[in-house]
PDB file of N, CA, C and O in Angstrom:
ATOM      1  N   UNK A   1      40.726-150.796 120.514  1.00  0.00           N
ATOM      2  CA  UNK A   1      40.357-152.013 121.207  1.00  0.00           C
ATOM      3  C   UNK A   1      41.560-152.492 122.011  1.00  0.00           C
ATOM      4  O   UNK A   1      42.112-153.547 121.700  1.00  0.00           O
ATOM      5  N   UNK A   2      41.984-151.749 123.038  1.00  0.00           N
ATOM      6  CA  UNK A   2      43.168-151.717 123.798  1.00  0.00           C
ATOM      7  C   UNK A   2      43.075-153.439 124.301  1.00  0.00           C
ATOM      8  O   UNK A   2      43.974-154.265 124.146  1.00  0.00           O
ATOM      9  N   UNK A   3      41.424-153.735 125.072  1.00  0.00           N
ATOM     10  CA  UNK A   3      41.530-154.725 125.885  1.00  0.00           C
ATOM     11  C   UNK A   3      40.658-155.779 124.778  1.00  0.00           C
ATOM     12  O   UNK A   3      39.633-156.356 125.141  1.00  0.00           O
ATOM     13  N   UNK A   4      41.072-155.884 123.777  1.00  0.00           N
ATOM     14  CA  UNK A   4      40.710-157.184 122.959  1.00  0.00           C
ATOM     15  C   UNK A   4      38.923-157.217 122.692  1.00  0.00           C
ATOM     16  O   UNK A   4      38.146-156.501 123.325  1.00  0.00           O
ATOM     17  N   UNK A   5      38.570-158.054 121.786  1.00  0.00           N
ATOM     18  CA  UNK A   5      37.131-157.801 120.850  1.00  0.00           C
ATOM     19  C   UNK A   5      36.306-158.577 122.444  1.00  0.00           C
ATOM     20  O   UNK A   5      35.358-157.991 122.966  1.00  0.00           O
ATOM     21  N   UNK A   6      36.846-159.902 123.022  1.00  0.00           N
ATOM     22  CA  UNK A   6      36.088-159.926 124.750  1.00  0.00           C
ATOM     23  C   UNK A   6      35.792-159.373 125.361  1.00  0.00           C
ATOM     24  O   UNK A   6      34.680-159.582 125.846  1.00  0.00           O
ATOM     25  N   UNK A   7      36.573-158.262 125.785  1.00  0.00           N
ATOM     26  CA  UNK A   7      36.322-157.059 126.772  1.00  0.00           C
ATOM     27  C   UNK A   7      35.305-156.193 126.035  1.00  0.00           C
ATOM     28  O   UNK A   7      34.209-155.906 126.516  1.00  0.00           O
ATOM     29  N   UNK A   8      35.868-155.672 124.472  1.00  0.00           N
ATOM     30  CA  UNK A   8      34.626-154.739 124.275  1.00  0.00           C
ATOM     31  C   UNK A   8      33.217-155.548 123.672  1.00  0.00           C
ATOM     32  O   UNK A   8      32.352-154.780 123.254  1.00  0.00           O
ATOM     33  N   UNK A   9      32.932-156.909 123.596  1.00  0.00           N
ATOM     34  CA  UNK A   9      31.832-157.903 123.591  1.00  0.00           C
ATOM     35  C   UNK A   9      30.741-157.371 124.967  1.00  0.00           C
ATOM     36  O   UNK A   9      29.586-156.970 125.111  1.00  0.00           O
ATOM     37  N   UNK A  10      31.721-157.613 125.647  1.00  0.00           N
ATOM     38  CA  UNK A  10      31.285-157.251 127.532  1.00  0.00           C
ATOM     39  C   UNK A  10      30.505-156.021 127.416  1.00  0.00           C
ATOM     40  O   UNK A  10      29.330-155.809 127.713  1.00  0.00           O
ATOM     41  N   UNK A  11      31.590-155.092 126.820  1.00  0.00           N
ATOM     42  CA  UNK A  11      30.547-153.686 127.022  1.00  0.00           C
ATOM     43  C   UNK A  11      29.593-153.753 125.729  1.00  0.00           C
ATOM     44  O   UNK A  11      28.389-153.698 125.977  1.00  0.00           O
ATOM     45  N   UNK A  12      29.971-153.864 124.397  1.00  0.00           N
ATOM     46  CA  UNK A  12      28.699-153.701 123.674  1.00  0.00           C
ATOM     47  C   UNK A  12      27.191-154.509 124.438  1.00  0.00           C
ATOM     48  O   UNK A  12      26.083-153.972 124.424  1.00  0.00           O
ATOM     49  N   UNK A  13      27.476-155.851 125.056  1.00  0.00           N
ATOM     50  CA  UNK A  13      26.502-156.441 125.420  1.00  0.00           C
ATOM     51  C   UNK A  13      26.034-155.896 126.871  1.00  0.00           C
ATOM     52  O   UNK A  13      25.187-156.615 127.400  1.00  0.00           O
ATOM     53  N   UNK A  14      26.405-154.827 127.564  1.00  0.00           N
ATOM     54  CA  UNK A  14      25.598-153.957 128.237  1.00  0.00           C
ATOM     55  C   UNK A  14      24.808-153.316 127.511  1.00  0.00           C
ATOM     56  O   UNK A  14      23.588-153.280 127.671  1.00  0.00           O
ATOM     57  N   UNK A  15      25.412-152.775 126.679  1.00  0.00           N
ATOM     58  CA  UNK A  15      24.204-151.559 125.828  1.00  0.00           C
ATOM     59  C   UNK A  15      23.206-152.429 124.913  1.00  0.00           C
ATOM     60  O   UNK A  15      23.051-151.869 123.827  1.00  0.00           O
ATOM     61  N   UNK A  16      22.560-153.504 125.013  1.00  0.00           N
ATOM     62  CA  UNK A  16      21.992-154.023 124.616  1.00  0.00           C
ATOM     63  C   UNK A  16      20.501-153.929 125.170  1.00  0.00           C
ATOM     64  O   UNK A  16      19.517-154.103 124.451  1.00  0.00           O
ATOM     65  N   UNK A  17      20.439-153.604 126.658  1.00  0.00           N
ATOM     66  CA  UNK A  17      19.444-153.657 126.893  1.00  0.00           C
ATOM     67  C   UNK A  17      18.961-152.370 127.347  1.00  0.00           C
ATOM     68  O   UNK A  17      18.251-152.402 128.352  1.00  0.00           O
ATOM     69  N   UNK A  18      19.241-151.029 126.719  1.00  0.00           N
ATOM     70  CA  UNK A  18      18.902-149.573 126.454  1.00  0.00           C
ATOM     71  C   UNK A  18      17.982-149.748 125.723  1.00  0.00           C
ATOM     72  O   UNK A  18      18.286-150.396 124.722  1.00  0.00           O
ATOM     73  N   UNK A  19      16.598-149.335 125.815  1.00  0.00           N
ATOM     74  CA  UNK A  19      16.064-148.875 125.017  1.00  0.00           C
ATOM     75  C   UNK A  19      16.021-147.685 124.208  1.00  0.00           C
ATOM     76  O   UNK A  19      14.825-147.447 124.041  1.00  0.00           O
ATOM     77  N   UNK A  20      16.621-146.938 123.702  1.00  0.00           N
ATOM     78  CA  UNK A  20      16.967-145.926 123.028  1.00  0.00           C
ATOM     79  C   UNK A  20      17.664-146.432 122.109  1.00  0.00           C
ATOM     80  O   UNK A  20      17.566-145.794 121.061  1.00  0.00           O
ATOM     81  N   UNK A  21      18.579-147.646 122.039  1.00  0.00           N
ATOM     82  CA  UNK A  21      19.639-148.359 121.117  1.00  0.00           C
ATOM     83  C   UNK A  21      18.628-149.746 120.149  1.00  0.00           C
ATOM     84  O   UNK A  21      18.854-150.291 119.069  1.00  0.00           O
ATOM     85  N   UNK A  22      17.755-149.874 120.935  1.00  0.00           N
ATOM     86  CA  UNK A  22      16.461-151.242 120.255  1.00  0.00           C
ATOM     87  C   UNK A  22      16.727-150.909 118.891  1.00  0.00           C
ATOM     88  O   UNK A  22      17.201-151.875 118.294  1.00  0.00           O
ATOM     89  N   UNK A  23      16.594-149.912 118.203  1.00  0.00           N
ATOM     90  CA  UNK A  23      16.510-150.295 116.770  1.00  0.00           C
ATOM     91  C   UNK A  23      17.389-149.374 116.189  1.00  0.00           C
ATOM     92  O   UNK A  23      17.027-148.475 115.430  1.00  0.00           O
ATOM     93  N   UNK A  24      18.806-149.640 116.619  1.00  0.00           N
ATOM     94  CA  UNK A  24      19.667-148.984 116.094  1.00  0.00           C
ATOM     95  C   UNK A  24      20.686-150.165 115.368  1.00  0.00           C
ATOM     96  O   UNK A  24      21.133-151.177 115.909  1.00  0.00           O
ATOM     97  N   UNK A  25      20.869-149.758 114.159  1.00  0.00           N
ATOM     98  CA  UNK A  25      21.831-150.962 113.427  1.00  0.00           C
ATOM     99  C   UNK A  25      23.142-150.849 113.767  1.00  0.00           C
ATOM    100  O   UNK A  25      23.832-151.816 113.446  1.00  0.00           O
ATOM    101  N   UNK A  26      23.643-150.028 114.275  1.00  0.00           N
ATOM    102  CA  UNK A  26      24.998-150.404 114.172  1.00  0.00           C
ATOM    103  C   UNK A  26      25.378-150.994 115.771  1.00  0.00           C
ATOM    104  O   UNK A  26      26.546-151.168 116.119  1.00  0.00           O
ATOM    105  N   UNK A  27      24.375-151.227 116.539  1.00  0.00           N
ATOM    106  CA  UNK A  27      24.956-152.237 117.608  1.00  0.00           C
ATOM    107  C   UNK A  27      25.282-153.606 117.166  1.00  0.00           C
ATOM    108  O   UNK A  27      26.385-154.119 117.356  1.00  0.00           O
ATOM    109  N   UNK A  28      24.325-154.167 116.587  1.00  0.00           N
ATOM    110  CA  UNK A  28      24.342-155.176 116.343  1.00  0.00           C
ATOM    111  C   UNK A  28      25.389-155.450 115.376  1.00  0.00           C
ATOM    112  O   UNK A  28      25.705-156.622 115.167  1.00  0.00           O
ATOM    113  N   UNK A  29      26.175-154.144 114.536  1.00  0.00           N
ATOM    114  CA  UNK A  29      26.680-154.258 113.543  1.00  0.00           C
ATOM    115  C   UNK A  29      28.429-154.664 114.197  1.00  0.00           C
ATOM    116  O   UNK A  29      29.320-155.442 113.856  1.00  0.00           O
ATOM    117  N   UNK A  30      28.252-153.681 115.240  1.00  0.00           N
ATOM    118  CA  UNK A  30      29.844-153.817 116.462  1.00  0.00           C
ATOM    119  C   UNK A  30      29.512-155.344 116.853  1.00  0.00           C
ATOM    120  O   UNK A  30      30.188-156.119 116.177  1.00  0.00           O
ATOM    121  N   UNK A  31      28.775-155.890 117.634  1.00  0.00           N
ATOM    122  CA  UNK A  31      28.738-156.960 117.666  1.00  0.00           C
ATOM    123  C   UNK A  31      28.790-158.249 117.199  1.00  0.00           C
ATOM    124  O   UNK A  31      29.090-159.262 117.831  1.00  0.00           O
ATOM    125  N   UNK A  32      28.433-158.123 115.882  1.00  0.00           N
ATOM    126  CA  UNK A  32      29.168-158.937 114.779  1.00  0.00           C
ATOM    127  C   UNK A  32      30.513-158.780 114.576  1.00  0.00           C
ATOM    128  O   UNK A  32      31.279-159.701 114.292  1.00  0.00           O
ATOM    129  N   UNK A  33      30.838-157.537 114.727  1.00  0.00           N
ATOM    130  CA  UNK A  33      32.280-157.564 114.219  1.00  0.00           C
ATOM    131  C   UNK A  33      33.098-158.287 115.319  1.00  0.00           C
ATOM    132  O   UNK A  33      34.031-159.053 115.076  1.00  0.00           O
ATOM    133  N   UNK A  34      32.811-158.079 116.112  1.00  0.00           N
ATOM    134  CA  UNK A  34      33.259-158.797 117.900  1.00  0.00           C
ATOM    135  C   UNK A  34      33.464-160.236 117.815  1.00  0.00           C
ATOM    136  O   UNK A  34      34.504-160.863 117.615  1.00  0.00           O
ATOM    137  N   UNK A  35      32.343-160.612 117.995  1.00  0.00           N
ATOM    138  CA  UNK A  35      31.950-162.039 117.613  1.00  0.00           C
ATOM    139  C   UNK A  35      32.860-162.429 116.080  1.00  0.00           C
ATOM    140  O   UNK A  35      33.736-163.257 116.327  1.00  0.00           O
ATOM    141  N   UNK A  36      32.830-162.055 114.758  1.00  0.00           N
ATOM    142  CA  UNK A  36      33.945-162.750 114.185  1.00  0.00           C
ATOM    143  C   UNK A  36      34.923-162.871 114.339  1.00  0.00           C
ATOM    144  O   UNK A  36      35.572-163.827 113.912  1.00  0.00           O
ATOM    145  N   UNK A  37      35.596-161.453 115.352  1.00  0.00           N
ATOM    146  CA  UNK A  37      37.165-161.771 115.567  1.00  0.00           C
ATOM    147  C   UNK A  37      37.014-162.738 116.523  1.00  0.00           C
ATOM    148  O   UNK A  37      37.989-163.484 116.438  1.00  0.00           O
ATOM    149  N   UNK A  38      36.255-163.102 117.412  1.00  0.00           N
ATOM    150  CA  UNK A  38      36.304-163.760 118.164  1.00  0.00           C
ATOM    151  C   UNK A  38      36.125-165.382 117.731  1.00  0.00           C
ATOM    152  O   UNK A  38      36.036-166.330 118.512  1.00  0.00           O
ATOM    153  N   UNK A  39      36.096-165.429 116.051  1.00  0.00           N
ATOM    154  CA  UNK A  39      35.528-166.712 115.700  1.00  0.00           C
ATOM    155  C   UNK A  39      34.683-167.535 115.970  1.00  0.00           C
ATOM    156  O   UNK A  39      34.840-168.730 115.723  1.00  0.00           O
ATOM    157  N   UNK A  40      33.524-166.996 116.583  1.00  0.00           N
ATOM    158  CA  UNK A  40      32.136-167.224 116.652  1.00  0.00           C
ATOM    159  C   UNK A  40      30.982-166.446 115.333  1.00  0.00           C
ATOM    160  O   UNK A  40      30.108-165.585 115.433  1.00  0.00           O
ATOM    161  N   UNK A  41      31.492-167.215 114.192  1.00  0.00           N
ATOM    162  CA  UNK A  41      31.280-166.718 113.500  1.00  0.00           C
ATOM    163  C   UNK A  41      29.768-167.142 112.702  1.00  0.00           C
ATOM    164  O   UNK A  41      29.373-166.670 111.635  1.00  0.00           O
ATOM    165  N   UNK A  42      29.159-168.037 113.445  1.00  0.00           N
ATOM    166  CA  UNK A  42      27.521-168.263 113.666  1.00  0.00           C
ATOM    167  C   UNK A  42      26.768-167.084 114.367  1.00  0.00           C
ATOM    168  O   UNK A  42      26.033-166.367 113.688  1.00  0.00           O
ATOM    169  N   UNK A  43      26.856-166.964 115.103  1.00  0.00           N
ATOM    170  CA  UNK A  43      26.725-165.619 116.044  1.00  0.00           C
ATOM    171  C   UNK A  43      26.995-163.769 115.244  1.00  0.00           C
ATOM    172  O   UNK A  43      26.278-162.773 115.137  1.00  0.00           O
ATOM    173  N   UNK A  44      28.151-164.057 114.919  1.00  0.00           N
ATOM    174  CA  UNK A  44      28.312-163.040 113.691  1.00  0.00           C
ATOM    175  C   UNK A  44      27.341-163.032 112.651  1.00  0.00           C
ATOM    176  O   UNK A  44      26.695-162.015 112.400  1.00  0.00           O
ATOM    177  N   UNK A  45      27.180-164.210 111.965  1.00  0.00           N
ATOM    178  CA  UNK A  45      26.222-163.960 110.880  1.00  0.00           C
ATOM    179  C   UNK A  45      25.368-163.831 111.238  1.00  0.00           C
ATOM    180  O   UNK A  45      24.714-163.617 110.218  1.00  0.00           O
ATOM    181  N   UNK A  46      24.454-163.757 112.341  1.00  0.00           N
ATOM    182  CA  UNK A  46      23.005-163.529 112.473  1.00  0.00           C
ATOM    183  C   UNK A  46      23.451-162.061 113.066  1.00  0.00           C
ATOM    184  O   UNK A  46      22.850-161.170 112.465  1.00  0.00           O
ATOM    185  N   UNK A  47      24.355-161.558 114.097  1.00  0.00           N
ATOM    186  CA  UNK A  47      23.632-159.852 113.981  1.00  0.00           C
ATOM    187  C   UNK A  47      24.340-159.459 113.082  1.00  0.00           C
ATOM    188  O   UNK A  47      24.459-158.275 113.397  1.00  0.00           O
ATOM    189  N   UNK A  48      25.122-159.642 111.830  1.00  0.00           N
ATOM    190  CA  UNK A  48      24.934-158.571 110.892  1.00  0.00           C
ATOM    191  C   UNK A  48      23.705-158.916 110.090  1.00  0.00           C
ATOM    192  O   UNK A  48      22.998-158.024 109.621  1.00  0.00           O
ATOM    193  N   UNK A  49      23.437-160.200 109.923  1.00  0.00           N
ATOM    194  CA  UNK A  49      21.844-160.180 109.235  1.00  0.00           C
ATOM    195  C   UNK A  49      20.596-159.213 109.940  1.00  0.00           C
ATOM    196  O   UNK A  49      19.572-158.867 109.350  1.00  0.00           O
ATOM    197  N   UNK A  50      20.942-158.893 111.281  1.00  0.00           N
ATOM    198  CA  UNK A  50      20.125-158.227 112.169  1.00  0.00           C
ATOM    199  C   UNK A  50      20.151-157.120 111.774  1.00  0.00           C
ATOM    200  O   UNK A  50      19.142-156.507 111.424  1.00  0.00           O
ATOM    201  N   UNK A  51      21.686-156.515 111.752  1.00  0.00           N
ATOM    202  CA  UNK A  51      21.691-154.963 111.561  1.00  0.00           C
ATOM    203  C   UNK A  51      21.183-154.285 110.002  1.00  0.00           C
ATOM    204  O   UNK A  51      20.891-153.147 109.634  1.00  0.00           O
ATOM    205  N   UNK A  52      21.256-155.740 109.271  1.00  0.00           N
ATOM    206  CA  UNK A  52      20.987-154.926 107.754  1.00  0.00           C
ATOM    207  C   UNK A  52      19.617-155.114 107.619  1.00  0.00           C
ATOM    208  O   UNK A  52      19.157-155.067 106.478  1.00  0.00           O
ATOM    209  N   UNK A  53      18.974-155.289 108.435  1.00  0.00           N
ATOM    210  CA  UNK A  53      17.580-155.233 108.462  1.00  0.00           C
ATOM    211  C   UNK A  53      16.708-154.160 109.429  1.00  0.00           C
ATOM    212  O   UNK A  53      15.487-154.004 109.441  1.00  0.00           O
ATOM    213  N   UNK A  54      17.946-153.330 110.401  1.00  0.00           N
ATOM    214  CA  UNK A  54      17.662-152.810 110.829  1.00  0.00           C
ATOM    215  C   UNK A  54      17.550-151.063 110.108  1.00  0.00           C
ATOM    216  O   UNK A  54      16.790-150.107 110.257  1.00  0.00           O
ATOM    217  N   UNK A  55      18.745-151.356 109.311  1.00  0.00           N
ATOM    218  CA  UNK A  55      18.973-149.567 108.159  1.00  0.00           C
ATOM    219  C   UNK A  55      18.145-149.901 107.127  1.00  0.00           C
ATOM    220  O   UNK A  55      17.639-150.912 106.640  1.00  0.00           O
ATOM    221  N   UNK A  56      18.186-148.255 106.884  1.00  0.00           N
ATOM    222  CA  UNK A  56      17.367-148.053 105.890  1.00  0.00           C
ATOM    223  C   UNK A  56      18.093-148.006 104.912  1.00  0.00           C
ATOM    224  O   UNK A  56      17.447-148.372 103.930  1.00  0.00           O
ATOM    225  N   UNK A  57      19.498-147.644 104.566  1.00  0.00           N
ATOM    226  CA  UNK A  57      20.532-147.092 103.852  1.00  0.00           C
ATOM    227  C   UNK A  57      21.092-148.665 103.138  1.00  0.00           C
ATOM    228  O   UNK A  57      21.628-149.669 103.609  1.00  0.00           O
ATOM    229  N   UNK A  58      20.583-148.191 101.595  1.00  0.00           N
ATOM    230  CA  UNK A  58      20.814-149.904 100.884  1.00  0.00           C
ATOM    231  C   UNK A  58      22.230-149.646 100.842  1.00  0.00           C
ATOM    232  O   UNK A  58      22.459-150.743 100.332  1.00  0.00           O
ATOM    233  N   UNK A  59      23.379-149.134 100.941  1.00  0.00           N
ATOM    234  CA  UNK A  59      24.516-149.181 100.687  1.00  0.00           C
ATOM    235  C   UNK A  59      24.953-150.069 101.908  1.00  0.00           C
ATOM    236  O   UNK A  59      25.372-151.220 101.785  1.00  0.00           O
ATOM    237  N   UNK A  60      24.793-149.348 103.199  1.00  0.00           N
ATOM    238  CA  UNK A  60      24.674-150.349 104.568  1.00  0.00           C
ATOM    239  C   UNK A  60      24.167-151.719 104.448  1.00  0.00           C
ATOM    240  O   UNK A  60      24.733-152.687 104.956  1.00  0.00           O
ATOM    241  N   UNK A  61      23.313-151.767 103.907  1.00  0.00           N
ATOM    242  CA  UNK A  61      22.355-152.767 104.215  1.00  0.00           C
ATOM    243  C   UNK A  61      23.031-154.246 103.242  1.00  0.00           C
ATOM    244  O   UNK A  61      22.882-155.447 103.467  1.00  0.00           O
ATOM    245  N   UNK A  62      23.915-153.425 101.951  1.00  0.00           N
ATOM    246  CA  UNK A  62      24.436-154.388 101.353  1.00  0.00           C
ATOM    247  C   UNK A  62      25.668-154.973 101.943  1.00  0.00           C
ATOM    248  O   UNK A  62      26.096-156.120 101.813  1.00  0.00           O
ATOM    249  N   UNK A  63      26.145-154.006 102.595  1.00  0.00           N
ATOM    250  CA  UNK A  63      27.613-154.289 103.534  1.00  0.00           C
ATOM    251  C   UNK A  63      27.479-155.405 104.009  1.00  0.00           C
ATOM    252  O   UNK A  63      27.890-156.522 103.694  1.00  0.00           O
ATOM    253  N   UNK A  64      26.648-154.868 105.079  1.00  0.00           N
ATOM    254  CA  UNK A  64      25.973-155.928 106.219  1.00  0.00           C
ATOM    255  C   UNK A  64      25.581-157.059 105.938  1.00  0.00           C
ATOM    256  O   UNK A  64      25.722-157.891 106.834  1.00  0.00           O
ATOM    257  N   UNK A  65      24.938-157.540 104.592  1.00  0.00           N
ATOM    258  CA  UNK A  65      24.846-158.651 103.656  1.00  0.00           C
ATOM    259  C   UNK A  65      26.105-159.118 103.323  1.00  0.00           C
ATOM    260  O   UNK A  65      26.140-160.250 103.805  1.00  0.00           O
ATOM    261  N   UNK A  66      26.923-158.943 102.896  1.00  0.00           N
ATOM    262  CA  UNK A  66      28.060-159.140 102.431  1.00  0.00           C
ATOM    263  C   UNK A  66      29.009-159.917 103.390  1.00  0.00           C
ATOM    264  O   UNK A  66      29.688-160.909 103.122  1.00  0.00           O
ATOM    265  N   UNK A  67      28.910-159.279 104.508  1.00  0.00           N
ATOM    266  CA  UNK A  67      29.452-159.825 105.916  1.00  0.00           C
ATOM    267  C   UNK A  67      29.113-160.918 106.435  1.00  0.00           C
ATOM    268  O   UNK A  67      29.878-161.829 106.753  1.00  0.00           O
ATOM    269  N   UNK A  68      27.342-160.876 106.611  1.00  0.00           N
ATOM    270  CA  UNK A  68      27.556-162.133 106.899  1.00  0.00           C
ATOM    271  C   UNK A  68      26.968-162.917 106.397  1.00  0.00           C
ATOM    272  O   UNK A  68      26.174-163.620 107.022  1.00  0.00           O
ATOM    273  N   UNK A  69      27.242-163.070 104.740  1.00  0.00           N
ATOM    274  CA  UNK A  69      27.928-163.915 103.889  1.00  0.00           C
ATOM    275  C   UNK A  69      28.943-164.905 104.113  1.00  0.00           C
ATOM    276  O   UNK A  69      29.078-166.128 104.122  1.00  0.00           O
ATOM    277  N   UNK A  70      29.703-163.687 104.318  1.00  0.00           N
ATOM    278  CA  UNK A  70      31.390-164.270 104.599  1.00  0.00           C
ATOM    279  C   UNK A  70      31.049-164.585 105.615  1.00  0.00           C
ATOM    280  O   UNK A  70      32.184-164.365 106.037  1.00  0.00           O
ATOM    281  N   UNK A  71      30.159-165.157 107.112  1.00  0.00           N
ATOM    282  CA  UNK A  71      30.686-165.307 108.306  1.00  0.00           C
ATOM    283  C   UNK A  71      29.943-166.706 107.579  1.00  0.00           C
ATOM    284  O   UNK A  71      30.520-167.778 107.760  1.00  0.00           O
ATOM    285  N   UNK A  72      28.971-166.695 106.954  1.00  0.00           N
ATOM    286  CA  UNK A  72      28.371-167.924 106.497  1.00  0.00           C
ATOM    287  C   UNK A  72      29.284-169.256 105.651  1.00  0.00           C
ATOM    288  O   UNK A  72      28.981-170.449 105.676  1.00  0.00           O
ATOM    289  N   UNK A  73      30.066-168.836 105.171  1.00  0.00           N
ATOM    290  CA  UNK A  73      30.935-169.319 104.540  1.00  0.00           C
ATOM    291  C   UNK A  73      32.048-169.713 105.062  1.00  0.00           C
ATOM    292  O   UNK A  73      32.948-170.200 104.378  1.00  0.00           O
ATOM    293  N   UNK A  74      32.158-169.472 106.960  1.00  0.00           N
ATOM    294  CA  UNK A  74      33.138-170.035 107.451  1.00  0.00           C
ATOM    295  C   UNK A  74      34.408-168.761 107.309  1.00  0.00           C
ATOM    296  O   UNK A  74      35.550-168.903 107.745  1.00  0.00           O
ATOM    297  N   UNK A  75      33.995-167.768 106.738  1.00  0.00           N
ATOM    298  CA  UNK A  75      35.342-166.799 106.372  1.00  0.00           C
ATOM    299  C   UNK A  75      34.902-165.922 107.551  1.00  0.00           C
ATOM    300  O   UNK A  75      33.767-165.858 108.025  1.00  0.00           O
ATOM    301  N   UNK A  76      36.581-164.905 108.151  1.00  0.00           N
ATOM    302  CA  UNK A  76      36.334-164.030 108.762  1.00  0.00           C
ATOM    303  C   UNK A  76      35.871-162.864 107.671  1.00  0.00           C
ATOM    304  O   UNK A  76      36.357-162.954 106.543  1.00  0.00           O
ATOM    305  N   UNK A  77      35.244-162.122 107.863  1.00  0.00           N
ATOM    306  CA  UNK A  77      34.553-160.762 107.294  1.00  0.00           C
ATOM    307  C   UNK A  77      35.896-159.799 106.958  1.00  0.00           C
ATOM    308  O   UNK A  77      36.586-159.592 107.956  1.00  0.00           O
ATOM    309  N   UNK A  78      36.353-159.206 105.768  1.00  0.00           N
ATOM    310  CA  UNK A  78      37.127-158.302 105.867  1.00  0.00           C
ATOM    311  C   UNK A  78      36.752-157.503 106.692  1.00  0.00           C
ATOM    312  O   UNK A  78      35.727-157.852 107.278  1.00  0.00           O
ATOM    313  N   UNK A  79      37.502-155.810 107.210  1.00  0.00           N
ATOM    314  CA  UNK A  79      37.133-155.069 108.441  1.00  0.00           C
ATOM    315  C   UNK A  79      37.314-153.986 107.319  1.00  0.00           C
ATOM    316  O   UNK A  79      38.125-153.861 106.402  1.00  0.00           O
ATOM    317  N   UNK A  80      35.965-153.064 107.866  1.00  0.00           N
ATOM    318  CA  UNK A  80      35.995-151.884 106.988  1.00  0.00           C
ATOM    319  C   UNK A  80      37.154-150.967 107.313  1.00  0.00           C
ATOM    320  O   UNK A  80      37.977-150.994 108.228  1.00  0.00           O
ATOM    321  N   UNK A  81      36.962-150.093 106.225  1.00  0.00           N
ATOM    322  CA  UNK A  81      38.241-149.223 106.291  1.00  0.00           C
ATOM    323  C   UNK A  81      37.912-147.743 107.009  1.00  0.00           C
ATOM    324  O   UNK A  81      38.809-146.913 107.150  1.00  0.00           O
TER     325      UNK A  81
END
């Protein structure tokens, strides 16, 4: 993320309107992550609530819960490893 979580906000939110990406979780999942560093962290909690509704994979799906938890709570989200 050479040019900061703004710049790549910019581009994830081009690929938003691909249809081939509509029901893919991990856009929404980059975009949360964007949006918390960016401390818009209302915005965060709803697309990771998005993306964990989008997988099928309960391990994902608990992540993604977990996250935005923490964005709910006013906390930034730890960053996966």
């Amino acid at each position: 993320m050479a040019f900061g979580p703004a710049a790549g906000l910019v581009l994830v939110d081009a690929l938003t309107s691909e249809p081939s990406l509509q029901g893919y979780h991990l856009l929404p999942s980059v975009r949360g992550d964007l949006l918390a560093k960016l401390g818009r962290l209302a915005e965060a909690h709803a697309e990771f609530e998005r993306a964990a509704s989008l997988t099928r994979n309960a391990r994902e799906r608990a992540l993604l819960l977990e996250r935005a938890a923490t964005c709910a709570h006013g906390r930034l989200p730890p960053q996966p490893r």
